[in-house]
C-alpha positions in Angstrom: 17.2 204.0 76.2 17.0 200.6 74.2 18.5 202.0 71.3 21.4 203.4 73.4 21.5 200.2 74.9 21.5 198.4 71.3 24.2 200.6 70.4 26.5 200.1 73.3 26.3 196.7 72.6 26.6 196.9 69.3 30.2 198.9 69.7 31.0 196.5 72.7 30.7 193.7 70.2 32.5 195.2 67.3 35.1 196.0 70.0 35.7 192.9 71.1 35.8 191.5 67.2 38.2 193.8 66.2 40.3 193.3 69.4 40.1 189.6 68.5 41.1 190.2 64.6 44.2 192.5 66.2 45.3 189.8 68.4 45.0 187.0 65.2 47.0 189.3 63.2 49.6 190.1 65.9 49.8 186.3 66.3 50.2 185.4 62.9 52.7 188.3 62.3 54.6 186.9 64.9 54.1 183.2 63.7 55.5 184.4 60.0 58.8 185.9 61.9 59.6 183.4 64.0 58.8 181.0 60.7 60.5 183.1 58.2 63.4 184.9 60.2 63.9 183.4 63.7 64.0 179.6 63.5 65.9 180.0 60.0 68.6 182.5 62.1 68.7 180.3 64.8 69.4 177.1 63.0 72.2 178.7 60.8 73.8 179.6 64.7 73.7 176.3 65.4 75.3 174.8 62.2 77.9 177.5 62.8 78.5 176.1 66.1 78.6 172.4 64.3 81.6 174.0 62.1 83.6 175.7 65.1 83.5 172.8 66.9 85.3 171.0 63.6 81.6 168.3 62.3 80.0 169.1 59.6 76.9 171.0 59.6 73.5 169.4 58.6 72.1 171.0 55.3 70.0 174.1 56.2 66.2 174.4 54.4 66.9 177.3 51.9 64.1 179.4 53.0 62.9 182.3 54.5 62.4 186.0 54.2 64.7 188.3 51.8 68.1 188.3 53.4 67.7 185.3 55.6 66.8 182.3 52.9 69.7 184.0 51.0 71.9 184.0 53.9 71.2 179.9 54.4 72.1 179.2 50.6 75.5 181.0 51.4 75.8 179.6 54.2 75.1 176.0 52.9 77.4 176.4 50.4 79.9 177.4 52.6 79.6 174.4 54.4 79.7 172.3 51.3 83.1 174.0 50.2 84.3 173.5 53.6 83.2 169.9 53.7 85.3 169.4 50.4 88.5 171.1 51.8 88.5 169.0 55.4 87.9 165.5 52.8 90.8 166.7 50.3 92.7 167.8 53.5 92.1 164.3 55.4 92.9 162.7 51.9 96.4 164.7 51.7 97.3 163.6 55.1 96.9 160.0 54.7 99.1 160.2 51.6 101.5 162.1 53.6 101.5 159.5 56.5 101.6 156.7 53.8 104.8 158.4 52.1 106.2 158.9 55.6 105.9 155.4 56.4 107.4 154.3 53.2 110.7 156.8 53.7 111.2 155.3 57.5 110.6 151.5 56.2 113.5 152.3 53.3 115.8 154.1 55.8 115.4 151.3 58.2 116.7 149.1 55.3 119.9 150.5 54.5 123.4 149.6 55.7 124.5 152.8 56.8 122.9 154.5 59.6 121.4 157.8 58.7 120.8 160.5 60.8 119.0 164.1 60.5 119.5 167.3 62.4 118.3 170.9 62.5 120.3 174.1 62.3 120.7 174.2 65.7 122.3 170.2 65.7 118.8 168.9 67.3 118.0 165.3 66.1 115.3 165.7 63.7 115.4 161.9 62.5 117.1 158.5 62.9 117.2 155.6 61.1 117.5 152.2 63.1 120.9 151.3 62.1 122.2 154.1 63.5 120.4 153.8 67.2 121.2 150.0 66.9 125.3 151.1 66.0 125.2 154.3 68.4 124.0 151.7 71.3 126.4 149.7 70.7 129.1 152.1 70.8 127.4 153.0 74.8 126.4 156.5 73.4 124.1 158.9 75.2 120.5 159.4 74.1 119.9 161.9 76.5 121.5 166.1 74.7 119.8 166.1 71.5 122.7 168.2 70.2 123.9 165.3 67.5 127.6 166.6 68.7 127.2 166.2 72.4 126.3 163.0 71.5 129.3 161.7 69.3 131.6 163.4 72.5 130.1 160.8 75.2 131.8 158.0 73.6 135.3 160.1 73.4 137.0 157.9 75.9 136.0 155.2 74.2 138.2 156.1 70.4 141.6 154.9 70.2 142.6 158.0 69.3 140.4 161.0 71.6 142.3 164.1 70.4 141.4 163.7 66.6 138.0 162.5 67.4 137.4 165.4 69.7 139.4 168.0 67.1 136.9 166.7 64.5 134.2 167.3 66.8 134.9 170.8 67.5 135.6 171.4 63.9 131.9 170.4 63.2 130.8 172.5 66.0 132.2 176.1 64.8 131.7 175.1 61.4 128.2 173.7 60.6 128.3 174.1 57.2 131.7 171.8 56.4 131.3 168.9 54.9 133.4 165.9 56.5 134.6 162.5 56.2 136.1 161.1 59.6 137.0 157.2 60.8 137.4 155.8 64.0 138.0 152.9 65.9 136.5 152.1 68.9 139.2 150.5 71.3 136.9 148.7 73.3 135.2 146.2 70.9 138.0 147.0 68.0 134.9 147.7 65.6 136.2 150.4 62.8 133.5 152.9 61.7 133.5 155.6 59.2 131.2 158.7 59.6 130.1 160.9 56.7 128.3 164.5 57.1 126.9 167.3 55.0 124.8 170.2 55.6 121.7 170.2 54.2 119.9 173.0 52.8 116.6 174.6 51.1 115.4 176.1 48.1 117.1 179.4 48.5 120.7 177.8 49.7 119.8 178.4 53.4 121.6 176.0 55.6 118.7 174.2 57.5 120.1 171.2 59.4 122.8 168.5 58.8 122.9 164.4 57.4 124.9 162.5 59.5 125.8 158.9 58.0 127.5 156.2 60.1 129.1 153.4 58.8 130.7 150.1 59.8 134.2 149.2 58.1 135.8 146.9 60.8 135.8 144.0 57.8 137.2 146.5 54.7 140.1 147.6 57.3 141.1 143.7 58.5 140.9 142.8 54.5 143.4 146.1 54.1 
């Protein structure tokens, strides 16, 4: 009996050893995945999240098992590449805005007010000579058909019928090129208007320059 007893023992306490070395191994199996394959996977979701939501993602540690420290590297340089496009991108758009600045500044500076429609006759751009002249001729702002426009001051011309003939002969033909004058009877200013179509690489027509200019002092020296 004590030597049964001695070996019940003996297997209860090599039982509970080797359930103790199972449960240390099971433990650090699991501390190796969630060190090697989950927290790794779970921070590259969360810089991927960073990059959806347009930041830039922090720079991932470049480990892990097999697959996953390779998948950080790639994914780290991905983000790099992606951090140099937005920074060329941001760099292009200031230039852009800069250039677009300087075009309006040296439209606002000429004598001839300039205007810029689409293929449809929708104002696309205006210089400020030409709001400051079209103002004060009394002319709508509020079609942004460039013709409608020009027609609310009709009643205005000395002479209506050839400014409303020249009118319709922009409207059914967009792509004529005109050169038209007119005076306007109630201030007795002269004013010369100049149009073209404009159009792309390929010879498409794509919208219209309208030019406006004031010739009251040419016509009283004539």
């Amino acid at each position: 009996r004590a030597a049964i007893d001695r070996t019940e023992h003996r297997t209860i306490l090599i039982e509970n050893v080797g359930g103790a070395v199972g449960i240390g191994v099971f433990l650090l199996v699991f501390a190796y995945l969630l060190r090697a394959v989950v927290w790794p996977l779970r921070r590259i979701a969360a810089a991927t999240r960073e990059i959806a939501a347009g930041r830039d993602a922090p720079e991932l540690p470049e480990r892990g098992a097999g697959e996953v420290g390779e998948l950080a590297r790639s994914f780290n340089a991905m983000s790099r590449s992606l951090t140099r496009s937005r920074q060329a991108l941001e760099e292009q758009n200031e230039d852009l805005e800069r250039l677009a600045n300087q075009l309006r500044a040296v439209l606002d500076a000429t004598i001839d007010g300039i205007l810029l429609s689409d293929a449809d006759g929708n104002v696309q751009l205006a210089n400020r000579p030409i709001v400051e002249l079209t103002r004060d001729l009394g002319m709508s702002y509020e079609p942004e058909n460039v013709v409608d426009r020009l027609l609310s001051v009709t009643d205005r011309i000395r002479d209506p019928d050839a400014y409303r003939a020249a009118m319709d002969r922009l409207r059914s033909s967009p792509e004529l090129s005109t050169v038209d004058e007119f005076e306007d009877s109630v201030s007795g200013r002269v004013f010369q208007g100049f149009t073209s179509p404009v159009r792309d690489d390929r010879g498409g027509f794509v919208g219209r320059i309208w030019t406006l200019r004031e010739v009251t002092q040419q016509r009283e020296l004539d």
